[in-house]
Every structure is written in structure tokens, then in C-alpha cells.
TIVO-2410 file (N, C-alpha, C; in nm, 3 decimals):
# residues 105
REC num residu      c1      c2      c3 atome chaine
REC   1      X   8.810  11.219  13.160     N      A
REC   1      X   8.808  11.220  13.014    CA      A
REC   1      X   8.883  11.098  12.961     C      A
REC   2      X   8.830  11.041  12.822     N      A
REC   2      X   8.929  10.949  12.760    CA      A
REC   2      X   9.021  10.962  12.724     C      A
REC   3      X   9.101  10.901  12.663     N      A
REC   3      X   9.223  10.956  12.607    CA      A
REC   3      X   9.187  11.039  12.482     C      A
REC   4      X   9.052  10.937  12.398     N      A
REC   4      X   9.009  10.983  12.256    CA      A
REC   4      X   9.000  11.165  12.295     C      A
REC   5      X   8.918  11.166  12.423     N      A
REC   5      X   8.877  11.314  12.384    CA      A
REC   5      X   8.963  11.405  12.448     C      A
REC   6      X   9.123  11.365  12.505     N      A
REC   6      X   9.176  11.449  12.524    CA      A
REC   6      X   9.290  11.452  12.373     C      A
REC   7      X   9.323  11.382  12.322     N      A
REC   7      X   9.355  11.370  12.140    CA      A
REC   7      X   9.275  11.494  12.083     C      A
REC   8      X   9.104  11.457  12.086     N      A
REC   8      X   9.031  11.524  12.014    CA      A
REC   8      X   9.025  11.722  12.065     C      A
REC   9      X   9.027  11.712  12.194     N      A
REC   9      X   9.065  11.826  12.259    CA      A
REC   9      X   9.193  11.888  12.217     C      A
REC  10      X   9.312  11.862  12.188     N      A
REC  10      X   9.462  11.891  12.173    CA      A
REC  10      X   9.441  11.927  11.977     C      A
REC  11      X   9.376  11.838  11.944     N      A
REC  11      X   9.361  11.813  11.764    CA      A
REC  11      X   9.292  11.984  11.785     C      A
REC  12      X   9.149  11.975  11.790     N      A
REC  12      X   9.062  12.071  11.807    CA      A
REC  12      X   9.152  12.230  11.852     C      A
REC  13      X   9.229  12.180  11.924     N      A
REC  13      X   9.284  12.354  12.004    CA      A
REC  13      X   9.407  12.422  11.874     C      A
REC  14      X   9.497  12.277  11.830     N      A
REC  14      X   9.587  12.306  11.683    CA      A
REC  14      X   9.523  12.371  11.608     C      A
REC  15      X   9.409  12.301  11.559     N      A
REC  15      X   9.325  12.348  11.463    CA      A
REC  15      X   9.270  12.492  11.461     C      A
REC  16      X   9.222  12.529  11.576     N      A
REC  16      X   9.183  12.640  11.595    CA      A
REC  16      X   9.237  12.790  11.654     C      A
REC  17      X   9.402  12.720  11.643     N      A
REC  17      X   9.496  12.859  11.739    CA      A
REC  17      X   9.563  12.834  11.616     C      A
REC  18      X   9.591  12.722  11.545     N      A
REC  18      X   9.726  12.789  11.491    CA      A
REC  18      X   9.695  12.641  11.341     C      A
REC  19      X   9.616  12.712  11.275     N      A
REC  19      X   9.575  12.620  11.152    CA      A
REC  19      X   9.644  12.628  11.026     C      A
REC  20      X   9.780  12.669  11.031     N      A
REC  20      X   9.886  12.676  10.910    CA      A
REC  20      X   9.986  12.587  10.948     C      A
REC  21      X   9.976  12.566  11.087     N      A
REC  21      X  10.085  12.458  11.125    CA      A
REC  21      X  10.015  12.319  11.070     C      A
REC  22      X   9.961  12.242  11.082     N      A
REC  22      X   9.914  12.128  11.055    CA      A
REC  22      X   9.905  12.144  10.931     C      A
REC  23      X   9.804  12.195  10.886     N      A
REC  23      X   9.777  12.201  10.669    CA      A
REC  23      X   9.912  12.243  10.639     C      A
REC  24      X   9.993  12.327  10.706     N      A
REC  24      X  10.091  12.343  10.624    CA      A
REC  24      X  10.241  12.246  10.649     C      A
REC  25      X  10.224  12.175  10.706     N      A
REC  25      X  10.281  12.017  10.750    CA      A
REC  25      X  10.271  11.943  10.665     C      A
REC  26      X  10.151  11.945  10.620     N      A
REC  26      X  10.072  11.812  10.543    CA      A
REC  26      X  10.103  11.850  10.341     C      A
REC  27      X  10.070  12.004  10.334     N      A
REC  27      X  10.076  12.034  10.219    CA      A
REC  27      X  10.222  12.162  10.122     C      A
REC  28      X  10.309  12.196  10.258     N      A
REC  28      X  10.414  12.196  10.208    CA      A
REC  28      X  10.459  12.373  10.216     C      A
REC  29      X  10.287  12.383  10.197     N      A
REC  29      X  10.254  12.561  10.191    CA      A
REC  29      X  10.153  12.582  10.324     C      A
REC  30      X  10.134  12.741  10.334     N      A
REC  30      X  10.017  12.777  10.433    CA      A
REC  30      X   9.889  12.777  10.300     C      A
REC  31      X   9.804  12.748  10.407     N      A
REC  31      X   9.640  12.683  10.340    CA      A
REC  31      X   9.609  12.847  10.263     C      A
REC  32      X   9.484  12.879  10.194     N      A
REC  32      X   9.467  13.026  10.203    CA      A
REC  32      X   9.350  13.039  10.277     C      A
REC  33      X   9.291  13.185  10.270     N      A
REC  33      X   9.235  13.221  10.393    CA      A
REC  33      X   9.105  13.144  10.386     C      A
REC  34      X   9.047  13.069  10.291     N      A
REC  34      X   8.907  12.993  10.331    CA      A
REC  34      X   8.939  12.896  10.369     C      A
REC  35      X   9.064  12.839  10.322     N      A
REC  35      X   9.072  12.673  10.394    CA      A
REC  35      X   9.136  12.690  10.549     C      A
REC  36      X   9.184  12.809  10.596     N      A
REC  36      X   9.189  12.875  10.694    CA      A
REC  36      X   9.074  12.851  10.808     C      A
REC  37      X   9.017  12.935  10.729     N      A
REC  37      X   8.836  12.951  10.790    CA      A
REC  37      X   8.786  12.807  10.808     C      A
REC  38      X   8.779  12.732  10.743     N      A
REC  38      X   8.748  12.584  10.729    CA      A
REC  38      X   8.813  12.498  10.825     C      A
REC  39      X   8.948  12.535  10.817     N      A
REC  39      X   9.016  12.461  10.910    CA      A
REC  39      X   8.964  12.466  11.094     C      A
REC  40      X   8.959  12.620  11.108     N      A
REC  40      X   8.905  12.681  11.267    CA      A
REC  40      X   8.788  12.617  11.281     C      A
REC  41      X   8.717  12.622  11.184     N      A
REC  41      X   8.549  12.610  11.221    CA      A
REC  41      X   8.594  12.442  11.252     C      A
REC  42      X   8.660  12.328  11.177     N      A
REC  42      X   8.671  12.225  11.200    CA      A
REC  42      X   8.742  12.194  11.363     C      A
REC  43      X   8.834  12.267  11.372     N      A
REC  43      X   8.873  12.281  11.578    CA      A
REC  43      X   8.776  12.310  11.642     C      A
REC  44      X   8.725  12.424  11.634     N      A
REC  44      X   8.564  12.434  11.703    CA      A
REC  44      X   8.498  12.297  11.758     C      A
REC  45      X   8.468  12.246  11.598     N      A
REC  45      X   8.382  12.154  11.622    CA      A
REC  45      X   8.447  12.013  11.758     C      A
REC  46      X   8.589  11.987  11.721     N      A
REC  46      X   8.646  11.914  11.763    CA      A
REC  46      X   8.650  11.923  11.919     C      A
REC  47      X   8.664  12.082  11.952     N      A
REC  47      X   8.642  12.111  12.106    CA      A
REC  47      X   8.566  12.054  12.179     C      A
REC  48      X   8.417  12.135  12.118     N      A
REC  48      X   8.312  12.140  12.132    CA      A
REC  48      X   8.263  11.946  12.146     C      A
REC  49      X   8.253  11.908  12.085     N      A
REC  49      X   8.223  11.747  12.062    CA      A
REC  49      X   8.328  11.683  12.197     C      A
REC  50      X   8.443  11.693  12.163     N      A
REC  50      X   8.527  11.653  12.360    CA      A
REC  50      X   8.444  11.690  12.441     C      A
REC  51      X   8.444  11.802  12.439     N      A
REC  51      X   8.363  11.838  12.576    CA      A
REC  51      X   8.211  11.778  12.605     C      A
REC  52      X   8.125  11.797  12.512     N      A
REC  52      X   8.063  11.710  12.525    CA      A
REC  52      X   8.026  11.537  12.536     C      A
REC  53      X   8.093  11.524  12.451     N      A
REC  53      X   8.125  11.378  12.472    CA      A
REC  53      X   8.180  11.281  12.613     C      A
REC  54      X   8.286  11.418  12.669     N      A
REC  54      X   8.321  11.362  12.814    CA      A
REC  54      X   8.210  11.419  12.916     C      A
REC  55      X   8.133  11.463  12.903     N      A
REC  55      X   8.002  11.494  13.027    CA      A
REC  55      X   7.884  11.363  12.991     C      A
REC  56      X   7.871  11.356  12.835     N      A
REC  56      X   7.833  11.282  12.832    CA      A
REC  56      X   7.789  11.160  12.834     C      A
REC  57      X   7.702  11.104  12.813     N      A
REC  57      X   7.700  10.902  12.815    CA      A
REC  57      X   7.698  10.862  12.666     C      A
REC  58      X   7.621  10.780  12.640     N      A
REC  58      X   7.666  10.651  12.592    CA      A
REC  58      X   7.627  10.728  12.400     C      A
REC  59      X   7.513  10.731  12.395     N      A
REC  59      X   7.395  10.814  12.308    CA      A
REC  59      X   7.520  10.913  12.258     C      A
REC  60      X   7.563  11.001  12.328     N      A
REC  60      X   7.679  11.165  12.250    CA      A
REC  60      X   7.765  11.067  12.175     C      A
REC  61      X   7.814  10.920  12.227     N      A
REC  61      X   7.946  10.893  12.191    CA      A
REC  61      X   7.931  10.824  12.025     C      A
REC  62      X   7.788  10.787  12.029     N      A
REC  62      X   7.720  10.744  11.922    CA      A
REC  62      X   7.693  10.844  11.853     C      A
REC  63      X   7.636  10.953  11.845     N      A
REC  63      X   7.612  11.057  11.751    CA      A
REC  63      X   7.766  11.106  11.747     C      A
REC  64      X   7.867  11.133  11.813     N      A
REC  64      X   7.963  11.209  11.760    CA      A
REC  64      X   8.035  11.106  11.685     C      A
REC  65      X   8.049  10.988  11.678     N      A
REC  65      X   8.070  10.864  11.608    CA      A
REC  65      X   8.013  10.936  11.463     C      A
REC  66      X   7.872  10.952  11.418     N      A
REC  66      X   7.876  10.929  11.303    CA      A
REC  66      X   7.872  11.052  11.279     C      A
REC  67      X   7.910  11.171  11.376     N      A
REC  67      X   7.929  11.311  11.266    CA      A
REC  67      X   8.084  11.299  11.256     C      A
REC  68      X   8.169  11.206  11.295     N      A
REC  68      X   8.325  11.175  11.279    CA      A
REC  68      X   8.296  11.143  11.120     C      A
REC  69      X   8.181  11.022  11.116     N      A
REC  69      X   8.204  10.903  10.956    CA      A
REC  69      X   8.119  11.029  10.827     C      A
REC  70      X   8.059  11.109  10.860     N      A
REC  70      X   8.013  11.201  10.809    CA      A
REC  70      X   8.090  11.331  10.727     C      A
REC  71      X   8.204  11.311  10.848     N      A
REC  71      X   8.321  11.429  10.815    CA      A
REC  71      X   8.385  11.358  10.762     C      A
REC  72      X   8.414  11.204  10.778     N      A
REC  72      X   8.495  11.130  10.707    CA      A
REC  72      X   8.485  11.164  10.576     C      A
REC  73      X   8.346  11.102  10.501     N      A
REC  73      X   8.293  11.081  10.366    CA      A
REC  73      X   8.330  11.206  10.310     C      A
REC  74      X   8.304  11.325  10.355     N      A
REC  74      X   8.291  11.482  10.320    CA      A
REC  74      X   8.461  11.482  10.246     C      A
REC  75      X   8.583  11.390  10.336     N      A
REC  75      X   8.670  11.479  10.338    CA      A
REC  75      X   8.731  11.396  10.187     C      A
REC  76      X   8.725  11.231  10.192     N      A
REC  76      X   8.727  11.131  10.133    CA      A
REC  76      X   8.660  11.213   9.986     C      A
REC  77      X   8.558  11.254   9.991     N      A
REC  77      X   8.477  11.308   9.883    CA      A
REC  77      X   8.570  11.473   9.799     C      A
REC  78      X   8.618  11.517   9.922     N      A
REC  78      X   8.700  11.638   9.879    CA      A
REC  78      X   8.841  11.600   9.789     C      A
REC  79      X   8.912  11.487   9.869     N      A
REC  79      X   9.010  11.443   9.814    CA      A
REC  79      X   9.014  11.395   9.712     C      A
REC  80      X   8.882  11.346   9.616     N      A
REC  80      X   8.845  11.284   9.518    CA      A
REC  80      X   8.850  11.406   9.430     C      A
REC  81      X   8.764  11.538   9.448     N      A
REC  81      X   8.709  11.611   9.394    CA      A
REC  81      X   8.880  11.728   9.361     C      A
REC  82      X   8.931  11.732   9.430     N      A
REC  82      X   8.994  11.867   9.463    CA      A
REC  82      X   9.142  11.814   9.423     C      A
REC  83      X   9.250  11.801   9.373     N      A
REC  83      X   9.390  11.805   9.399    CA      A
REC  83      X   9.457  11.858   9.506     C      A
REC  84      X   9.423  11.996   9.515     N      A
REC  84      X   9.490  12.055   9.574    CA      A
REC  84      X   9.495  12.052   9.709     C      A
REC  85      X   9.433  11.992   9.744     N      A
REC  85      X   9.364  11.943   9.855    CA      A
REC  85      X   9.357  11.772   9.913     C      A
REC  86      X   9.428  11.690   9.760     N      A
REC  86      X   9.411  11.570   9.817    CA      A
REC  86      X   9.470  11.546   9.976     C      A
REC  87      X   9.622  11.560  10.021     N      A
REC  87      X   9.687  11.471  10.095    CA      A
REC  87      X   9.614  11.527  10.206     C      A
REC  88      X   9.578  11.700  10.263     N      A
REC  88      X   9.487  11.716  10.372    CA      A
REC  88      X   9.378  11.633  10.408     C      A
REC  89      X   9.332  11.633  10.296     N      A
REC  89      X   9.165  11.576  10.271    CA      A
REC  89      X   9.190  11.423  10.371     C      A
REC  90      X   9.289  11.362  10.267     N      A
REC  90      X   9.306  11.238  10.295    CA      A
REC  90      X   9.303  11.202  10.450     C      A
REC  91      X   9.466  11.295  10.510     N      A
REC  91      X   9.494  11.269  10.618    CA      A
REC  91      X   9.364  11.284  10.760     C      A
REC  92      X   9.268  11.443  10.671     N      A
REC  92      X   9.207  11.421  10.781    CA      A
REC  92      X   9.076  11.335  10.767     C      A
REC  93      X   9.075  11.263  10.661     N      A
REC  93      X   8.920  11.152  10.627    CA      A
REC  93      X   8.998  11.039  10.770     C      A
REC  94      X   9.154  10.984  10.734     N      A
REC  94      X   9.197  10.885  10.825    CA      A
REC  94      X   9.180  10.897  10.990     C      A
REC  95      X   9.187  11.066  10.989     N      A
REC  95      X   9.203  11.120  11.138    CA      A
REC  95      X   9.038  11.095  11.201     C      A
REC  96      X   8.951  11.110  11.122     N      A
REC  96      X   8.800  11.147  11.168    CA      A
REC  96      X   8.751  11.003  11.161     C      A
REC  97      X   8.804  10.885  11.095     N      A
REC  97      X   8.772  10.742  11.100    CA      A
REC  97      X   8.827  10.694  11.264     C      A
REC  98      X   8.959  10.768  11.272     N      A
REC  98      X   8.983  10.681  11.394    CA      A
REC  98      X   8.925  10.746  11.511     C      A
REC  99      X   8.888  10.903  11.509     N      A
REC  99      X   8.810  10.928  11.570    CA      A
REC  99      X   8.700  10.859  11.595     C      A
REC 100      X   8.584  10.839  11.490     N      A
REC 100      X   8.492  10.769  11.487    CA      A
REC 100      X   8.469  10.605  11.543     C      A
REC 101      X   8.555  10.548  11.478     N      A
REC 101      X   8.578  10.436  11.563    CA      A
REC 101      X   8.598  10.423  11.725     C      A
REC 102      X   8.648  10.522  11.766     N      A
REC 102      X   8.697  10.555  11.929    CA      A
REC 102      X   8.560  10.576  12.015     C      A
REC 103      X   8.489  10.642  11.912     N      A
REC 103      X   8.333  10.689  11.954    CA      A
REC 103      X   8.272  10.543  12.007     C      A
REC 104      X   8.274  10.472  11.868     N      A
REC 104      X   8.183  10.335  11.914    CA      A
REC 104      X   8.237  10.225  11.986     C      A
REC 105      X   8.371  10.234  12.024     N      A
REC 105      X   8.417  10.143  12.139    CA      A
REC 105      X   8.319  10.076  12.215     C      A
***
């Protein structure tokens, strides 16, 4: 495995065991229960994409590349839209860029 997808593996497992620690790092409080829900489903994904990505070749590293710049825009777009939500949003638009970038190495 790379380093990216053992990051993305470790990010992904936070996210999805214990998703009040990070949002609530970032925003001061615990998230409530949809940004909760939001948060897990986002570890999931993060797992899921490592794992694939390290079996995979060249093609996964490119598609998970732009569902990184995809989640980027989404989050970039939330932070615009939402207050309450900016500094998460933010931190994780920065987190899913450098993800993304790692993709297209």
C-alpha cells in the first residue's frame, strides 16, 4: 500500500468508529445526528476507495482522483452555503484535494 492509502485508510476508520472526535475538533461541539450519518457514510467511502485503490492499477487511482475533486467541490460548495458548517466543510474540501492530488501522482 501507499502511504496515501494507508492516511486514507486511518482518515476513513476515524471517520467511521468515532465521528465526533474529528468534527468535533474542528467545530468545538459534537456534529448532530445527520452530520453524524454523513460523516460515517464519508469513512466508508474512504475505506472502501484504499482498498481498492491499493489492489488496484493505474485507471482506480484516476477515478478515485476525481471522486476526491468531486467531494472537494461538494464540500467547498457546503462551506459557501452553510455557516455552520464552514470550518468542517473547509478542512475537509483541503483534506479531499490532497487526497486527490496523491491519486494523480
Amino acid at each position: 500500500m501507499k502511504p496515501l492509502e494507508v492516511v486514507r485508510g486511518v482518515y476513513g476508520m476515524c471517520e467511521l468508529l468515532a465521528p465526533d472526535f474529528l468534527t468535533g475538533r474542528l467545530l468545538g461541539t459534537t456534529p448532530d445526528s445527520k452530520a453524524r450519518t454523513v460523516i460515517r457514510i464519508l469513512g466508508a467511502r474512504h475505506l472502501i476507495q484504499a482498498v481498492l485503490t491499493a489492489r488496484a492499477g493505474h485507471t482506480a487511482h484516476r477515478i478515485g482522483g476525481s471522486v476526491d475533486a468531486v467531494h472537494a467541490a461538494s464540500m467547498v460548495l457546503l462551506a459557501a452555503l452553510d455557516v455552520r458548517y464552514r470550518t468542517p466543510a473547509a478542512a475537509n474540501a483541503v483534506l479531499a484535494l490532497v487526497f486527490a492530488a496523491g491519486e494523480y501522482e
